[in-house]
N, C-alpha and C positions, 0 to 999 in steps of 0.2 A: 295380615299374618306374616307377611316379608320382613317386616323389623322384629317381630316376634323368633324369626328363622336364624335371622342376624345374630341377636342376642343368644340363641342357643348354641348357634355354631360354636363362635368363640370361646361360651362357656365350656362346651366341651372339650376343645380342642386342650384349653389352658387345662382344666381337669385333668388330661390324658399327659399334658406336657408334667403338672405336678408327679402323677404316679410314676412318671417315668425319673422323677429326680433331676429334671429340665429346669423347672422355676421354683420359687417358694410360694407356702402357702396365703401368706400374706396376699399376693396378686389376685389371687381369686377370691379370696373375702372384700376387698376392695371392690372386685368387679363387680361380683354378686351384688352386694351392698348397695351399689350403683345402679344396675338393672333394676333390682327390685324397686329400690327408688323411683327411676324412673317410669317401670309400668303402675308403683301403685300411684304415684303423683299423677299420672295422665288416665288412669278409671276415676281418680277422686277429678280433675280438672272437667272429665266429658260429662258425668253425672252432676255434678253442680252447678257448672258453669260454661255449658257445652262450647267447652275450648276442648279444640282436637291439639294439640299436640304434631307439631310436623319437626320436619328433621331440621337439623342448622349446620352451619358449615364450623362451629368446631364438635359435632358430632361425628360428622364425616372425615375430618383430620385424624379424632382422638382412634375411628376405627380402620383408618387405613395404615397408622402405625401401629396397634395391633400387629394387625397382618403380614405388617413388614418386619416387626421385631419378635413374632414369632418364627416367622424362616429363617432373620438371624439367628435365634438361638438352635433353631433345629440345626443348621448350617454352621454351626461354632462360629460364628463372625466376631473377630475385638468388636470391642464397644455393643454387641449383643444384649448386655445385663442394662447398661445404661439408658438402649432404644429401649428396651421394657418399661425399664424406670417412669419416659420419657413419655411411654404411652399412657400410663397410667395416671399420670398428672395431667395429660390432654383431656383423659376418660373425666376425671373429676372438675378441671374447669368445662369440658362440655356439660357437666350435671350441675354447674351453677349456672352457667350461661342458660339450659332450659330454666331452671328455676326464675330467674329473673324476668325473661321474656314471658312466660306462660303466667305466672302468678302474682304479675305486676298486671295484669290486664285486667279492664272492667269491665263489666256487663253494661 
């Protein structure tokens, strides 16, 4: 349920940064897009082919820029818009890198 707490945090957070005219909306259809991905990739993975699904280290990169390029933006920092950018292209090479790893595997 931890990674599941992850994924909402941020959702939210970006949500709340959107309504407040902080990012665009684009960033969170991205995310979302992604998340969703990747919880329904890992129920279809455990159910078929009982591969669990564990974290990887550009998961943990793409989500601790997140974190950091959202207190720049909260924080006005130059180059703010760009760690955004920056995170979100981590977000989606981490969603190919699980792709790869999980659904290249055999039974």
């Amino acid at each position: 349920m931890d990674p599941l707490a992850d994924k909402l945090m941020l959702l939210t957070v970006l949500i709340s940064l959107y309504i407040k005219g902080i990012i665009p909306e684009i960033i969170i259809i991205i995310v979302f897009i992604k998340e969703f991905l990747m919880i329904g990739g890992a129920i279809f993975l455990y159910k078929n082919r009982k591969i669990v699904v564990e974290s990887n280290f550009f998961g943990k990169i793409a989500s601790a820029s997140f974190y950091v390029a959202v207190i720049a933006k909260i924080l006005k920092w130059p180059y703010s818009n760009a760690m955004l950018y920056i995170a979100v292209f981590l977000t989606l090479i981490a969603l190919v890198q699980y792709g790869i790893k999980n659904f290249a595997k055999t039974d």
